[in-house]
Biopython code that builds the backbone (N, CA, C, O; Angstrom):
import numpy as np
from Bio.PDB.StructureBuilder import StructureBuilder

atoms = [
    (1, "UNK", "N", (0.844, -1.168, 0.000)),
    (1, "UNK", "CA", (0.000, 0.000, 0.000)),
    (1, "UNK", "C", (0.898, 1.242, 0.000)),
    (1, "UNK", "O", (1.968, 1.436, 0.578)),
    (2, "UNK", "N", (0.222, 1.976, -0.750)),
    (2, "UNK", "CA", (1.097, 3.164, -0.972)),
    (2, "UNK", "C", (0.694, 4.416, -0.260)),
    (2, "UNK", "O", (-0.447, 4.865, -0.362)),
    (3, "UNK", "N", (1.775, 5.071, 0.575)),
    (3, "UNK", "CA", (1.368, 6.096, 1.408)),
    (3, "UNK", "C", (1.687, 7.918, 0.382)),
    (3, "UNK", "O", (2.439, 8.348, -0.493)),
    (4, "UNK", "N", (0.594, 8.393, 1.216)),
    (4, "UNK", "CA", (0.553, 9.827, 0.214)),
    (4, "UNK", "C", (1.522, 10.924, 1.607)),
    (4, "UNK", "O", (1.160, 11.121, 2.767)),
    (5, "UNK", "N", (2.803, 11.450, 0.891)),
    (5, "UNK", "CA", (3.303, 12.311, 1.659)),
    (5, "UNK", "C", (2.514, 13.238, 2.565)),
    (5, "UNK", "O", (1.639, 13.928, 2.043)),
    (6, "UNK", "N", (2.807, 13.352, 4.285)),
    (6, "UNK", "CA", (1.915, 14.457, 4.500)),
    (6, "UNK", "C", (1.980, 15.568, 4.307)),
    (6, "UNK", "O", (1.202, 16.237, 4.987)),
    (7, "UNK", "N", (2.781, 16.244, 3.447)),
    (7, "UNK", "CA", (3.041, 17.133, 3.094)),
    (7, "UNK", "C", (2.211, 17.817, 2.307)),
    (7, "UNK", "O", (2.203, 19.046, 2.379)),
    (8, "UNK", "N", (1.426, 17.179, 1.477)),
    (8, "UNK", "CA", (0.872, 16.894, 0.440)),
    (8, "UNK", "C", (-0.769, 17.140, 0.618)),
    (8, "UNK", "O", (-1.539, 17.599, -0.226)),
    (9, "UNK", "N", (-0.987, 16.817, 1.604)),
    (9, "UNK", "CA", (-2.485, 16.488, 2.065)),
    (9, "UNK", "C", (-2.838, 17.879, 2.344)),
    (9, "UNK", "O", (-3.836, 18.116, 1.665)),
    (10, "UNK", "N", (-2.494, 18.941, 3.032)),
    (10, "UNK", "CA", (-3.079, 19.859, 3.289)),
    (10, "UNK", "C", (-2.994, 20.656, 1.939)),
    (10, "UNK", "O", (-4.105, 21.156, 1.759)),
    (11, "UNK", "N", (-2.170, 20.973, 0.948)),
    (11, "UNK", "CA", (-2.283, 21.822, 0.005)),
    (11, "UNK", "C", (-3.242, 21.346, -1.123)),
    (11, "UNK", "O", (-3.818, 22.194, -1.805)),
    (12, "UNK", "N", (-3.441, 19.964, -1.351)),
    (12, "UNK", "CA", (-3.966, 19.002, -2.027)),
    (12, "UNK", "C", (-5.451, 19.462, -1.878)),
    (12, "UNK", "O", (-6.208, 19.709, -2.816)),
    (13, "UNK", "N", (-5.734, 19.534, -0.599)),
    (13, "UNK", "CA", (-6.986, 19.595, 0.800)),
    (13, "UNK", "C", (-7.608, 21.471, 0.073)),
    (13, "UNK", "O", (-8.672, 21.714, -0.495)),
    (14, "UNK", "N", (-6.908, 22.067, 0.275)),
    (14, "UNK", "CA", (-6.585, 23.637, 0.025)),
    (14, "UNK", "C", (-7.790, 23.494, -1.573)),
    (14, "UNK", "O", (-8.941, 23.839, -1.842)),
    (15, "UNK", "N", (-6.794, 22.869, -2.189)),
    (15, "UNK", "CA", (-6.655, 22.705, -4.054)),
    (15, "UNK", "C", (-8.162, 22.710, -4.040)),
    (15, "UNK", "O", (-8.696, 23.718, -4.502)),
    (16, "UNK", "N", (-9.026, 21.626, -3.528)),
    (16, "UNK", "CA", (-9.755, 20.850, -3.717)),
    (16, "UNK", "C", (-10.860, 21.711, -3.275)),
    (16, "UNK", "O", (-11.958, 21.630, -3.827)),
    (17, "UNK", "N", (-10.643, 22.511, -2.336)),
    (17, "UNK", "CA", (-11.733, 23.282, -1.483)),
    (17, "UNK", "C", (-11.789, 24.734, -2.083)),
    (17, "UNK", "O", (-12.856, 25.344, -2.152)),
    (18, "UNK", "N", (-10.657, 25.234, -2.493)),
    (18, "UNK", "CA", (-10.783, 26.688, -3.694)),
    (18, "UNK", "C", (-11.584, 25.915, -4.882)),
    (18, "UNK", "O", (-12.487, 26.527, -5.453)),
    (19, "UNK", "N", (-11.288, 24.650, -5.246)),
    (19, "UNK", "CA", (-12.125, 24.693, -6.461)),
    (19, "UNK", "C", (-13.027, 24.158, -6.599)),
    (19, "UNK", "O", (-13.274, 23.652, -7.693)),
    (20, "UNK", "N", (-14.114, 24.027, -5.257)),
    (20, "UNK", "CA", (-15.644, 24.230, -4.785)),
    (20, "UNK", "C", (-15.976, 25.032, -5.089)),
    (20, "UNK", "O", (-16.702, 25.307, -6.044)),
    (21, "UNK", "N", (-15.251, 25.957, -3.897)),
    (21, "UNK", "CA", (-15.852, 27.354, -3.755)),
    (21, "UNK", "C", (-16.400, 28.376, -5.215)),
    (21, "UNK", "O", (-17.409, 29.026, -5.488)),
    (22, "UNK", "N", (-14.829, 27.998, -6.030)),
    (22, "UNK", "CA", (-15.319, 28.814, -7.332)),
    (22, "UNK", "C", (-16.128, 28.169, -7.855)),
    (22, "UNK", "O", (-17.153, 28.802, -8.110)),
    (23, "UNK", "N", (-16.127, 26.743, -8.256)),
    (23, "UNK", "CA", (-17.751, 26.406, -8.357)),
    (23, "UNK", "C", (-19.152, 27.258, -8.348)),
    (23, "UNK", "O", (-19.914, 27.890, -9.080)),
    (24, "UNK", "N", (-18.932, 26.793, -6.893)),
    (24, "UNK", "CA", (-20.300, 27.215, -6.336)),
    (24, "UNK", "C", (-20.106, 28.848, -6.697)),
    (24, "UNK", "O", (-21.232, 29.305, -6.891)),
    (25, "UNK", "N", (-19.517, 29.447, -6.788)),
    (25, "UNK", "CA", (-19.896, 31.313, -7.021)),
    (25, "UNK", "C", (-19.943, 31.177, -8.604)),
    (25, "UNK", "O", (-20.864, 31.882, -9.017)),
    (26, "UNK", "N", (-19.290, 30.532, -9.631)),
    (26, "UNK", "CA", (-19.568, 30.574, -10.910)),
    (26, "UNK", "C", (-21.525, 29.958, -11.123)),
    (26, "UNK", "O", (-22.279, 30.167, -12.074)),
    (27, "UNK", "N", (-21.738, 29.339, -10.069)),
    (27, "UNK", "CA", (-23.119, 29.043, -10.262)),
    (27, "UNK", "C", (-23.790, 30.413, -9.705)),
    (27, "UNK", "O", (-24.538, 31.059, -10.438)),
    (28, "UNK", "N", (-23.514, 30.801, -8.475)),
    (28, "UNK", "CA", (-24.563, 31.914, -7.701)),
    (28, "UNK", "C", (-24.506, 32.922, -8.978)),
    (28, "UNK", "O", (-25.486, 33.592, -9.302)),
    (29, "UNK", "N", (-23.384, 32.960, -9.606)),
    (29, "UNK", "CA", (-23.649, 34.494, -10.146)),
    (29, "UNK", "C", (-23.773, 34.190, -11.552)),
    (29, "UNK", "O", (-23.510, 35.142, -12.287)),
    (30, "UNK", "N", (-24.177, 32.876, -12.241)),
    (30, "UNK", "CA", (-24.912, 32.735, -13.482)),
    (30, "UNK", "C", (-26.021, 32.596, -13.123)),
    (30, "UNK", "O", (-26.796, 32.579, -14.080)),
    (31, "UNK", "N", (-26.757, 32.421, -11.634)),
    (31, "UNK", "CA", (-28.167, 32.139, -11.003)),
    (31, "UNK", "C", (-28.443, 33.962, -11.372)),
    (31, "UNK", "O", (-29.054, 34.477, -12.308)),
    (32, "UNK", "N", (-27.811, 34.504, -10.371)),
    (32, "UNK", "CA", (-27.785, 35.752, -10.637)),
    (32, "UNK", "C", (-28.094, 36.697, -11.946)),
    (32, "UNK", "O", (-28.641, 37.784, -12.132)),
    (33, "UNK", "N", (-27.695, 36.080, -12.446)),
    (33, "UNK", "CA", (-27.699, 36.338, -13.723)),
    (33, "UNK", "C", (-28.908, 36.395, -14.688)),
    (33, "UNK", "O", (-29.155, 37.248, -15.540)),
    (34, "UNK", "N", (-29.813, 34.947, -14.251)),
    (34, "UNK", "CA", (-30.557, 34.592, -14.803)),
    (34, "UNK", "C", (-31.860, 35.060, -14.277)),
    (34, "UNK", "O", (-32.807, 35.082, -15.063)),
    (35, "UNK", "N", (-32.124, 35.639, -12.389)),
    (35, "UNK", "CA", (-33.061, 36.461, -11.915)),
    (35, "UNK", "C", (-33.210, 37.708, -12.446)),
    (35, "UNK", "O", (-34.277, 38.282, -12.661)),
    (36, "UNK", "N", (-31.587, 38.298, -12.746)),
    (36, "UNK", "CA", (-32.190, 39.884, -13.560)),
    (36, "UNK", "C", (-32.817, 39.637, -14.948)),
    (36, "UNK", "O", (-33.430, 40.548, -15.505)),
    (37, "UNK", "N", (-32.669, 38.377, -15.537)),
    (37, "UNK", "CA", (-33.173, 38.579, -16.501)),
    (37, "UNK", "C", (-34.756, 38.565, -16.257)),
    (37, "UNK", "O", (-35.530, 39.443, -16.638)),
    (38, "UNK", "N", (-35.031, 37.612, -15.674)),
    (38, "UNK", "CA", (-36.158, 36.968, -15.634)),
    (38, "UNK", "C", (-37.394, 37.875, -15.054)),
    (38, "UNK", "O", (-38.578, 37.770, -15.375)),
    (39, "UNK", "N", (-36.590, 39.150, -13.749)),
    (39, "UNK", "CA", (-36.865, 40.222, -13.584)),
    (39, "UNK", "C", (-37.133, 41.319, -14.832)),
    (39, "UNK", "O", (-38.216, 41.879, -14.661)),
    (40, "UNK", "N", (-36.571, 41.682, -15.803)),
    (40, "UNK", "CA", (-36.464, 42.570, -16.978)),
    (40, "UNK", "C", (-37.297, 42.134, -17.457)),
    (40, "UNK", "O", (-37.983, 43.071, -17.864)),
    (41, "UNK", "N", (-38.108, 40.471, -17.911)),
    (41, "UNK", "CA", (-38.785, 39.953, -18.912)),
    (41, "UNK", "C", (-40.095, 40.260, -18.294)),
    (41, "UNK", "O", (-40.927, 40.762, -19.050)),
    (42, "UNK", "N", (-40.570, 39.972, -16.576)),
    (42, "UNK", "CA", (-41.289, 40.381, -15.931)),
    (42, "UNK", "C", (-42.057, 41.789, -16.446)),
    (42, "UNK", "O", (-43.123, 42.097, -16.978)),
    (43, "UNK", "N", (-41.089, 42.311, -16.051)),
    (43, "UNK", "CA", (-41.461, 43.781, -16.001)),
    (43, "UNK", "C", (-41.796, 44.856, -17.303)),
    (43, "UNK", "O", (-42.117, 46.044, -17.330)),
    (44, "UNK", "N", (-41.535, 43.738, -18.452)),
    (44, "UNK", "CA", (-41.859, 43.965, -20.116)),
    (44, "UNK", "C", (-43.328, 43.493, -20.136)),
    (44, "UNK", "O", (-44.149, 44.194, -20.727)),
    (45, "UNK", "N", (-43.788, 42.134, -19.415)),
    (45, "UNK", "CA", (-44.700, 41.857, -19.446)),
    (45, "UNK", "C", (-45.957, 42.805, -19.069)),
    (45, "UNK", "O", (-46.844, 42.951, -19.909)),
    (46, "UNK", "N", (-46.026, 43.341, -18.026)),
    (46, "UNK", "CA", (-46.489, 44.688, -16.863)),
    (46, "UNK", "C", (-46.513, 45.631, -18.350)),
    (46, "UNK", "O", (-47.592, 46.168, -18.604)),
    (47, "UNK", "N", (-45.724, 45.778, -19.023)),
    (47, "UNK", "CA", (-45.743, 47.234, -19.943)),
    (47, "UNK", "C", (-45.959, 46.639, -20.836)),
    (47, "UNK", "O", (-45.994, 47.741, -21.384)),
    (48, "UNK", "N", (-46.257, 45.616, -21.992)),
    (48, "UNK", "CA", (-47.218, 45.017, -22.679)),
    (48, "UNK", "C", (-48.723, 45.797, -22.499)),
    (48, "UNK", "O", (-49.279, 46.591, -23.259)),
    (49, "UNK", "N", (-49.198, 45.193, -21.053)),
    (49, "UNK", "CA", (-50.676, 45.125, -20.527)),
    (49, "UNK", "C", (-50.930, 46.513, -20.553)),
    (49, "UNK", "O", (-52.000, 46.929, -20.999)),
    (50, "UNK", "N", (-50.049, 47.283, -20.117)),
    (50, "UNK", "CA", (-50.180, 48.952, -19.633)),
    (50, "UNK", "C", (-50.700, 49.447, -21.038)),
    (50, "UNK", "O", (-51.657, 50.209, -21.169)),
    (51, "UNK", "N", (-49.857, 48.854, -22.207)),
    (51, "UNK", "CA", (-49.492, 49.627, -23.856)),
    (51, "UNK", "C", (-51.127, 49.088, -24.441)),
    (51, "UNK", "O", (-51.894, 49.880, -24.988)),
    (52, "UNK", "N", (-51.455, 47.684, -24.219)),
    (52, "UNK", "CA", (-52.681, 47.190, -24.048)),
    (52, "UNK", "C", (-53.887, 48.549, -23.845)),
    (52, "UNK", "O", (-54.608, 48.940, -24.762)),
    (53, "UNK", "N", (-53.886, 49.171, -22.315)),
    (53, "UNK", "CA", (-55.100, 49.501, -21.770)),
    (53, "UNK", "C", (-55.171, 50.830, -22.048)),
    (53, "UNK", "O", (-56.165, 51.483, -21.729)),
    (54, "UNK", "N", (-54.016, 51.422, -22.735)),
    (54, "UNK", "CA", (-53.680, 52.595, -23.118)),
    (54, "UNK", "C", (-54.557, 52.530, -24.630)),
    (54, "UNK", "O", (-55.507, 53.286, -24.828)),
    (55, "UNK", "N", (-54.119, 51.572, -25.600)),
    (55, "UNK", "CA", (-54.969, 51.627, -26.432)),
    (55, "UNK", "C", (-56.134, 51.420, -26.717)),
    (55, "UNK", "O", (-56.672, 51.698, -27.789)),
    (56, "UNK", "N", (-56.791, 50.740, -25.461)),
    (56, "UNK", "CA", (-58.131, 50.334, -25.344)),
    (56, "UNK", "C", (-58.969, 51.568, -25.678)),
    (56, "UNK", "O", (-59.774, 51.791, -26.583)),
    (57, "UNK", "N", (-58.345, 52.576, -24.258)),
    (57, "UNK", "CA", (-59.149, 54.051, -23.609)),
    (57, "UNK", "C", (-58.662, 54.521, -24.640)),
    (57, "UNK", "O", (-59.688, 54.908, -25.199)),
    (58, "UNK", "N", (-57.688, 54.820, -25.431)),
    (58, "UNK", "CA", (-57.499, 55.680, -26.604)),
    (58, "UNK", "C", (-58.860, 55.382, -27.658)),
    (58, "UNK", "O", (-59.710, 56.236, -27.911)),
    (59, "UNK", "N", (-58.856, 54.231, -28.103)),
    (59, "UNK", "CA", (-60.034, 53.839, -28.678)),
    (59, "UNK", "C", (-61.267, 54.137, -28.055)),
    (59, "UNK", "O", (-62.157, 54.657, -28.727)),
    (60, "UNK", "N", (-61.408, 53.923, -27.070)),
    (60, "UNK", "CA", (-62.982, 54.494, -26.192)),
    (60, "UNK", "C", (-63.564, 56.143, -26.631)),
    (60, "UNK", "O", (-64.642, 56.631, -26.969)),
    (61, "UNK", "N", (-62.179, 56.629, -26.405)),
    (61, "UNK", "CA", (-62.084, 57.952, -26.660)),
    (61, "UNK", "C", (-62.298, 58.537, -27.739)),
    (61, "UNK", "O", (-63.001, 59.547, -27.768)),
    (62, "UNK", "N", (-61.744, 58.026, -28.819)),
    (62, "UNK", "CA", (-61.891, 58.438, -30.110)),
    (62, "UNK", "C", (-62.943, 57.886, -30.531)),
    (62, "UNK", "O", (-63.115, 58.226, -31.701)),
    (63, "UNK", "N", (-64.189, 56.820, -29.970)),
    (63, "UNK", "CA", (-65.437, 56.397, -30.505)),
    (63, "UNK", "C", (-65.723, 57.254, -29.704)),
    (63, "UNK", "O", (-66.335, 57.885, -30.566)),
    (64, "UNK", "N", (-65.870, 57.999, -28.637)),
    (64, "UNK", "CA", (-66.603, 58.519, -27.820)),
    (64, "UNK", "C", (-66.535, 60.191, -28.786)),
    (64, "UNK", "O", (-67.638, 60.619, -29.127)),
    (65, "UNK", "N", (-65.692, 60.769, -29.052)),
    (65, "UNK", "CA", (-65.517, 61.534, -29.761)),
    (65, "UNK", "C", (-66.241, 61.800, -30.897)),
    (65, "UNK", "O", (-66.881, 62.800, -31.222)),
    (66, "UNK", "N", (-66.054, 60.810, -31.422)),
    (66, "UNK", "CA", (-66.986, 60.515, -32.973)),
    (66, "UNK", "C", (-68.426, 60.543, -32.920)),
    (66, "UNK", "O", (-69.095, 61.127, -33.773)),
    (67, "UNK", "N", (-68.922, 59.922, -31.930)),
    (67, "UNK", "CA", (-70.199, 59.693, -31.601)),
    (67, "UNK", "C", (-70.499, 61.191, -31.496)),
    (67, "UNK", "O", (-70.986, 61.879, -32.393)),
    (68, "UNK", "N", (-70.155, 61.580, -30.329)),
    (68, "UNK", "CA", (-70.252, 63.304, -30.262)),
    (68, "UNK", "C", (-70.319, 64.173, -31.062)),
    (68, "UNK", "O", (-70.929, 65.193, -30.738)),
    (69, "UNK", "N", (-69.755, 64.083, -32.305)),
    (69, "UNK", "CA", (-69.226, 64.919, -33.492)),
    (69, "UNK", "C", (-70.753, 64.345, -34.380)),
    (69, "UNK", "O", (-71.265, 65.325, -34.921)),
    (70, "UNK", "N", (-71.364, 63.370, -34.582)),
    (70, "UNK", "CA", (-72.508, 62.887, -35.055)),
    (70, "UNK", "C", (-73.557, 63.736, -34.834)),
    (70, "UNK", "O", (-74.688, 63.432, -35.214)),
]
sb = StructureBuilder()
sb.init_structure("model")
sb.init_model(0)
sb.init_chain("A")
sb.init_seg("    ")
for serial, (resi, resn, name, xyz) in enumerate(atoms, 1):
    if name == "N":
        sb.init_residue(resn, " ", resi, " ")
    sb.init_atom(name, np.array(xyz, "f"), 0.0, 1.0, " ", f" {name:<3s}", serial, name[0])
structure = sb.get_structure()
């Protein structure tokens, strides 16, 4: 059986645990990433509906107008 220097074990140990960590933050901040979007797409949706009710009452208005002018 073959023994691993102890020398070895703690930097090895080190190696192994920095390249979790960056892991895990290359995930949080493509997660990150993916809430602002998902936030921005949200909030397009909201101003769709708005551009929607704007043209509704624009239309109300301009039949309401017309009618009047009759």
């Amino acid at each position: 059986m073959r023994f691993i220097e102890a020398s070895l074990i703690m930097p090895l140990t080190m190696l192994v645990i920095s390249a979790l960590i960056a892991l895990m933050m290359t995930y949080y901040s493509d997660l990150e990433t993916q809430i602002k979007k998902h936030e921005e797409e949200r909030k397009e949706i909201y101003k769709v509906s708005e551009t929607i009710g704007i043209r509704v009452y624009d239309r109300i208005a301009h039949e309401t107008k017309k009618q009047s002018d009759e």
